[in-house]
Residue frames as qw, qx, qy, qz and C-alpha x, y, z in Angstrom:
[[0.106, -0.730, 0.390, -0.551, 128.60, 108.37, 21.58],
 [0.726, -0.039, -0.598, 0.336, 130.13, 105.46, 23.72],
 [0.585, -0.632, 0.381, -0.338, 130.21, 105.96, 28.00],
 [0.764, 0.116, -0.612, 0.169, 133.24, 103.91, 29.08],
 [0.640, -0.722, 0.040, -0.261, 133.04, 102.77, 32.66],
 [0.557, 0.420, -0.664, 0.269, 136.17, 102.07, 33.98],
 [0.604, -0.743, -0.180, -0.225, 136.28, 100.45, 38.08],
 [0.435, 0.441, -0.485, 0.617, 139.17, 101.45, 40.42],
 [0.462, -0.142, -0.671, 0.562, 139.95, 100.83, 44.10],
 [0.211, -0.883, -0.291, -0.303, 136.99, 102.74, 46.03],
 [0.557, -0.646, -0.181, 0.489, 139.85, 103.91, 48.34],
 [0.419, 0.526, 0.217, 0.708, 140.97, 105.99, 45.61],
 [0.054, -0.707, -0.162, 0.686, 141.49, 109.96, 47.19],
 [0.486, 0.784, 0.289, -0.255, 140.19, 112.38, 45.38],
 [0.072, 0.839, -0.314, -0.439, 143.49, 113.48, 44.46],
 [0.412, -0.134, 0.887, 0.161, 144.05, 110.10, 42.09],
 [0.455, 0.640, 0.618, -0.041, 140.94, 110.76, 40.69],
 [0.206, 0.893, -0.086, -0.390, 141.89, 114.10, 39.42],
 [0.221, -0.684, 0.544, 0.433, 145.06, 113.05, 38.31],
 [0.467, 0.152, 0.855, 0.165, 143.50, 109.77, 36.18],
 [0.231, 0.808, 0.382, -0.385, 141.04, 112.58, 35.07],
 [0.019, -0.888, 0.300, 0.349, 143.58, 115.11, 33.94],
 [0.273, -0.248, 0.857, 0.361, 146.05, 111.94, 32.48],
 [0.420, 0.366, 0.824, 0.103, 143.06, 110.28, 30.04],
 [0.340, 0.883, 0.265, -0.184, 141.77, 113.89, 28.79],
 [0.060, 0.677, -0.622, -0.390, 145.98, 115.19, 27.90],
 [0.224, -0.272, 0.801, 0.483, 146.67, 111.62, 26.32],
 [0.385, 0.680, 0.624, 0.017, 142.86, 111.78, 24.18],
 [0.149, 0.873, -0.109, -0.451, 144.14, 115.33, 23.21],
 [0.212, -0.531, 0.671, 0.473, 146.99, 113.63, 21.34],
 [0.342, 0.275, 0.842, 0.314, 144.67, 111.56, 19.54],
 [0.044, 0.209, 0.718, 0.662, 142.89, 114.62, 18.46],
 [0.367, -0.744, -0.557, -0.039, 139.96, 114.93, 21.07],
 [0.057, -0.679, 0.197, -0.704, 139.37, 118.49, 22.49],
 [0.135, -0.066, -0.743, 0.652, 139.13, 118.55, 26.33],
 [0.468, 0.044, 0.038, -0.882, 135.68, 120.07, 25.94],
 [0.717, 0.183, -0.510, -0.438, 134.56, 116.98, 24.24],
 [0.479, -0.120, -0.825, 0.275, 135.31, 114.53, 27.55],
 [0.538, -0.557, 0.257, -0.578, 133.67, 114.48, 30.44],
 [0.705, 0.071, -0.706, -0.003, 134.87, 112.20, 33.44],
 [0.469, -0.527, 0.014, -0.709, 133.38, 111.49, 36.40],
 [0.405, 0.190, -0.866, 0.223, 133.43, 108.95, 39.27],
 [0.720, -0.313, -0.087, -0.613, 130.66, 107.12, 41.37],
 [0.301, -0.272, 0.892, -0.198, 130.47, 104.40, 43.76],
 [0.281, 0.010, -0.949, -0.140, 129.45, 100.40, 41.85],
 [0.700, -0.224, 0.324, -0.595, 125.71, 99.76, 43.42],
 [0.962, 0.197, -0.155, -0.109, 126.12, 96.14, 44.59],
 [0.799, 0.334, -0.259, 0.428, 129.72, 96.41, 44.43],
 [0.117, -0.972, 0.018, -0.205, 130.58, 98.83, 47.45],
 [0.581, -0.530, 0.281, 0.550, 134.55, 98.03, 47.29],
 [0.476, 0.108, 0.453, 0.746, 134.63, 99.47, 44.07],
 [0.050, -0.708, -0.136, 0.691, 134.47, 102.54, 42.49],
 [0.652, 0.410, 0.569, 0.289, 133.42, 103.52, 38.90],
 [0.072, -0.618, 0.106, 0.776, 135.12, 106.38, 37.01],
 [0.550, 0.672, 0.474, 0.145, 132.88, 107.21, 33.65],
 [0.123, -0.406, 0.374, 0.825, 134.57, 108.79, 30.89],
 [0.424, 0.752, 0.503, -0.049, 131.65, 110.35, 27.84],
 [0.058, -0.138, 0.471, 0.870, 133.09, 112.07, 24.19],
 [0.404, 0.702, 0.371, -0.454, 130.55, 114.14, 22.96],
 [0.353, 0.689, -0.412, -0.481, 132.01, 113.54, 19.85],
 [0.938, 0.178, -0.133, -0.266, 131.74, 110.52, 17.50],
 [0.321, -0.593, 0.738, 0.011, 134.08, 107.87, 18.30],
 [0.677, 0.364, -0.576, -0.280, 135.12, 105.35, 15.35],
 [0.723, -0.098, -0.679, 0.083, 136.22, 102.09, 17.37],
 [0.732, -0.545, -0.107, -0.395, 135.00, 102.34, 21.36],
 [0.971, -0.174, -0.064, 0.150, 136.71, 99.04, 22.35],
 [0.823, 0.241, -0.084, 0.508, 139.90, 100.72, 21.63],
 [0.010, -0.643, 0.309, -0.701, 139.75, 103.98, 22.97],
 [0.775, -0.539, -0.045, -0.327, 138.40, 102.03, 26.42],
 [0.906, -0.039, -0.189, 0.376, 141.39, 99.74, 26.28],
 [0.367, 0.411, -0.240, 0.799, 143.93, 103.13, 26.06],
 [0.232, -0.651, 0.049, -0.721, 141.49, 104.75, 28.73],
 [0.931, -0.294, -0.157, -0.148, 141.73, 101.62, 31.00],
 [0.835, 0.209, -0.211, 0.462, 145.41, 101.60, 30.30],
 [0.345, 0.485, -0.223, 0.772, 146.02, 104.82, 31.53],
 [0.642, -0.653, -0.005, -0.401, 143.96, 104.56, 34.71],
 [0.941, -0.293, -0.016, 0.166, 145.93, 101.64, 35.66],
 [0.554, 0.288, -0.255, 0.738, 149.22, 103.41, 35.50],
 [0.152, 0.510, -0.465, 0.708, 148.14, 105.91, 37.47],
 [0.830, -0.466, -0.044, -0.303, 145.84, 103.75, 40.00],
 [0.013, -0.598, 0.790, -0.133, 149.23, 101.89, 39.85],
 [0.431, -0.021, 0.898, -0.086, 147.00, 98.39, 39.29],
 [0.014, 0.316, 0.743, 0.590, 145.02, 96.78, 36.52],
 [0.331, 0.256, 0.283, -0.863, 141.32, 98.13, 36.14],
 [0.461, 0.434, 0.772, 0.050, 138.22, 96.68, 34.57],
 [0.136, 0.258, -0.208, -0.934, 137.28, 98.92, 31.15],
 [0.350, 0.447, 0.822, 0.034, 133.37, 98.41, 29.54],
 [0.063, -0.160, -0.554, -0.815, 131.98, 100.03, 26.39],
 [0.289, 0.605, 0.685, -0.285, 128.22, 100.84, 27.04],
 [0.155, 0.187, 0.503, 0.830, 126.34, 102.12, 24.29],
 [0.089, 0.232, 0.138, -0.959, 124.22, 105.07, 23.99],
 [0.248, 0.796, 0.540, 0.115, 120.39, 105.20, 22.64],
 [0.241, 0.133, 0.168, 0.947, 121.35, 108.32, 20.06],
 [0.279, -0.632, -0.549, -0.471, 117.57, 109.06, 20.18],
 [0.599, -0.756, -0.239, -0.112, 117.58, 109.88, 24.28],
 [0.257, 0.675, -0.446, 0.528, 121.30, 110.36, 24.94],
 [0.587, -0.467, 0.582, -0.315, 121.26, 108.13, 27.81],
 [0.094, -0.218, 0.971, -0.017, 122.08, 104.69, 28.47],
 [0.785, -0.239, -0.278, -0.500, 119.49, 102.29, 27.13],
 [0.189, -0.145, 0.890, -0.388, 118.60, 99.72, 29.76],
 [0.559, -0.247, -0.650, -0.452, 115.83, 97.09, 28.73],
 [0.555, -0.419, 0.092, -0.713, 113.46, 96.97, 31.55],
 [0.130, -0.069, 0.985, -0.090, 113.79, 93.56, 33.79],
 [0.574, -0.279, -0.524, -0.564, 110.44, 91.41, 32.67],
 [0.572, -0.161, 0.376, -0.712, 107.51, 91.05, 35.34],
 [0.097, -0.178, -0.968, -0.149, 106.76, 87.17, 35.60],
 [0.345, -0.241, -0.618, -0.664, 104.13, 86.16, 34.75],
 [0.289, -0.398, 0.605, -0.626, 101.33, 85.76, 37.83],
 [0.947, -0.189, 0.243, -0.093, 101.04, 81.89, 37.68],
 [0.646, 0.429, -0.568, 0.277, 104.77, 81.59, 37.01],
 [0.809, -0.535, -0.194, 0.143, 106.38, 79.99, 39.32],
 [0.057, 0.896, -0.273, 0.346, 108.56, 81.96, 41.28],
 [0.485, 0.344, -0.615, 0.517, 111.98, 80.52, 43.19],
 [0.130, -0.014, -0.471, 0.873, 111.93, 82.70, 46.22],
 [0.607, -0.244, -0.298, -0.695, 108.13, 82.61, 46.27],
 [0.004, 0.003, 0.924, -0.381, 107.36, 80.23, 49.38],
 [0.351, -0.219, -0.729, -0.545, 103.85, 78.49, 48.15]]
């Protein structure tokens, strides 16, 4: 189950968002996908706070990712009316969330950078 993050102009109104919403779930129907089976959602980029990140999740198996991101990336940017960035994260099936490997804890006689001795 693939979460593709797509980012678009954080000035985006809401009423863009709907419509990108509404455009990516009708042209996934033609391929076959129920509307029930998307969910898409939009957040603001921590880190990144001119952008804006609209997540799009099929609760239903999806054979190549990379390609449905490209079409869902493709149709944002028509109606954002500019390119957009599209990324594939993958799911941990076991927890249905996003894995994320934990940053590692140096060690405490590594030397640290930003450590002032």
């Amino acid at each position: 189950m693939p979460l593709i993050e797509i980012t678009v102009p954080v000035n985006t109104n809401d009423t863009l968002c709907h419509q990108a919403e509404e455009a990516i779930k009708d042209a996934l129907g033609k391929m076959g996908v129920k509307k029930t089976d998307v969910t898409v959602w939009f957040s603001i980029v921590y880190g990144r706070p001119n952008r804006l990140l609209l997540r799009y999740e099929s609760r239903s198996p999806v054979e190549n990712p990379n390609e449905r991101a490209r079409i869902i990336g493709k149709i944002a940017a028509e109606v954002f009316g500019k390119q957009v960035e599209s990324v594939v994260q993958k799911l941990d099936r076991e927890t249905t969330g996003i894995h994320i490997t934990p940053e590692r804890q140096p060690e405490e006689d590594e030397v640290r950078p930003w450590r002032i001795a």
